[in-house]
C-alpha positions in Angstrom: -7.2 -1.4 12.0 -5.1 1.1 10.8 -1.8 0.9 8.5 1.1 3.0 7.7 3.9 3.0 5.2 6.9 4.9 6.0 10.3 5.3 4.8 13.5 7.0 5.0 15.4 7.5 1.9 18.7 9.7 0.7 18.5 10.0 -2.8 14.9 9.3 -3.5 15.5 5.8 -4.5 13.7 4.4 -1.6 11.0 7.3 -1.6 9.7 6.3 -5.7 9.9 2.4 -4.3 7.9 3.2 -1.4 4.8 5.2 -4.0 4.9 2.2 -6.1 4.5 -0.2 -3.0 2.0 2.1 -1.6 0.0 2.8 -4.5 -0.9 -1.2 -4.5 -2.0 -1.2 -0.2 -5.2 -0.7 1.2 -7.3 2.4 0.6 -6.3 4.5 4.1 -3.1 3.1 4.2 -1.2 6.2 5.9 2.0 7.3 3.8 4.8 8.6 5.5 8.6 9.7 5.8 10.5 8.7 9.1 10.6 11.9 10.0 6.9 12.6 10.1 6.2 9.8 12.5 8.0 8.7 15.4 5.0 6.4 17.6 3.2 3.3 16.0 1.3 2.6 18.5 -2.0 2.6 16.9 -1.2 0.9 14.1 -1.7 -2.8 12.9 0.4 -3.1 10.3 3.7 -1.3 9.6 5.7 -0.9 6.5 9.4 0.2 6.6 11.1 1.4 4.0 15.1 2.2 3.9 18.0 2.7 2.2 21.5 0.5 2.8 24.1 2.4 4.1 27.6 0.6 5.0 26.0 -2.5 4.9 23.4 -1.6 7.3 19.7 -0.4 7.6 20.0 3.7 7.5 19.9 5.2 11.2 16.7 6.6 11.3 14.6 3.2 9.5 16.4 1.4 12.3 14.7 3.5 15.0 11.4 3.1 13.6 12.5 -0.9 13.5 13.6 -0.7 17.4 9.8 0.3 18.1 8.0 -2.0 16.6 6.2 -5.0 18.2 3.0 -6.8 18.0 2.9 -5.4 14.3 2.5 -6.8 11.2 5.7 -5.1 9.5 6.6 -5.3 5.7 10.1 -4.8 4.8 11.5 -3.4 1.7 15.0 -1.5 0.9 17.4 0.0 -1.8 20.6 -0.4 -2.0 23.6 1.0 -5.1 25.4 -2.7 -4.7 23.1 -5.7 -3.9 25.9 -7.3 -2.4 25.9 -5.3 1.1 22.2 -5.0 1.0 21.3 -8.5 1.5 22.9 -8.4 5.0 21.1 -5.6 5.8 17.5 -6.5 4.8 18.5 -10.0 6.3 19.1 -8.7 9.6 16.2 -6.4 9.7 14.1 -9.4 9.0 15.4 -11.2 11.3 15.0 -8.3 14.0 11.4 -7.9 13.0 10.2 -11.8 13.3 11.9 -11.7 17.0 8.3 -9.8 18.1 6.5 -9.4 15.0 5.0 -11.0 12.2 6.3 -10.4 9.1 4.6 -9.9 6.1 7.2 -10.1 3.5 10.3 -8.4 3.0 12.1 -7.2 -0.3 15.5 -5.2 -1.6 16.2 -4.0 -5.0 19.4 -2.1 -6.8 19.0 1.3 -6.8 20.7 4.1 -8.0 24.1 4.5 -6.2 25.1 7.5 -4.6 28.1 9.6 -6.4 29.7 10.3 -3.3 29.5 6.3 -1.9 30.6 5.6 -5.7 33.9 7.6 -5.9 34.7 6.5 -1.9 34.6 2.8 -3.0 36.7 3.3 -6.4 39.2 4.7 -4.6 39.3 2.2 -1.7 39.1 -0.7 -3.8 39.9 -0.1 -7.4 40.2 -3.6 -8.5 36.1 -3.9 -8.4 35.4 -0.8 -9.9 33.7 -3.0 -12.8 31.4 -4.4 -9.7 30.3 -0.8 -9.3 30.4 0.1 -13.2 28.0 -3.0 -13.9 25.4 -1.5 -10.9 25.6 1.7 -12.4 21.7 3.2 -13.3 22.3 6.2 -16.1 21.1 9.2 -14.6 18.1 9.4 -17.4 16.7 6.7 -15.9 14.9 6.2 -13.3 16.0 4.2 -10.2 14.9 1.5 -8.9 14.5 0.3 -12.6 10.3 0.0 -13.2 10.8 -3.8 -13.4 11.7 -3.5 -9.6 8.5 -1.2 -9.0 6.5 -4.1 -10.5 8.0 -6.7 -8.6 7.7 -4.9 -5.0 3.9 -4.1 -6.4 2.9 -7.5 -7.4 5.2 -9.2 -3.6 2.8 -6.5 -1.1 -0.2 -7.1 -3.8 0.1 -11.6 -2.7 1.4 -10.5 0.5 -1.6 -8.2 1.9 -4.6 -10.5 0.3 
């Protein structure tokens, strides 16, 4: 049966999660940006990748999420502020075990983007520290490599 990773991704947080994740699935296991792909039907097992936007799964993961049933889907996401991205992967999960069986489902910081960083200082100043204490140093690379390992090792259980 055949597989498939895709992703979406914005500032290449989600893309470097989704090689780590990949580089620990099946040999064949397609590898692909949303925009490549846009019919799953002859695939077995489907993982999503996406970035948090608002709170929300990013408009073009969300798609890919509306199609899918009958699948085995794996979940995973990035977000700048953990706080909003739990919703998100929540409800994506939950959307996915409605006609699908999930295989496991995972969200990690990643580096937030400067424009979503200055719009929430300015709207809410008084947790600037919240987004100060998220903040990944442009010389490093985002999601931290403790993150890569721990998406690696979660698909590495999940898929055995």
């Amino acid at each position: 049966m055949k597989s498939i990773l895709v992703y979406s991704s914005k500032t290449g947080n989600t893309e470097r999660l989704a090689k780590a994740i990949h580089s620990t699935l099946p040999e064949g296991t397609e590898f692909k940006s949303v925009d490549e792909i846009d019919n799953f039907d002859d695939y077995e097992t489907v993982i999503v990748g996406f970035h948090v936007i608002n709170g929300k799964v990013d408009k073009k993961a969300q798609a890919v999420l509306d199609q899918l049933k009958g699948k085995k889907v794996g979940l995973f996401a990035t977000t700048g502020l953990l706080f909003l991205g739990g919703k998100a992967i929540t409800e994506a999960r939950d959307q996915i075990e409605e006609n699908n069986e999930l295989l496991c489902a995972y969200i990690c910081p990643g580096r937030i983007d400067p424009a979503v960083e200055g719009k929430f200082k300015e709207a809410f100043p008084k947790y600037c520290d919240i987004i100060d204490d998220a903040h990944i140093p442009e010389d490093v690379g985002a999601p931290l490599d403790k993150y890569l390992e721990e998406a690696k090792n979660l698909y590495n259980q999940s898929l055995k």
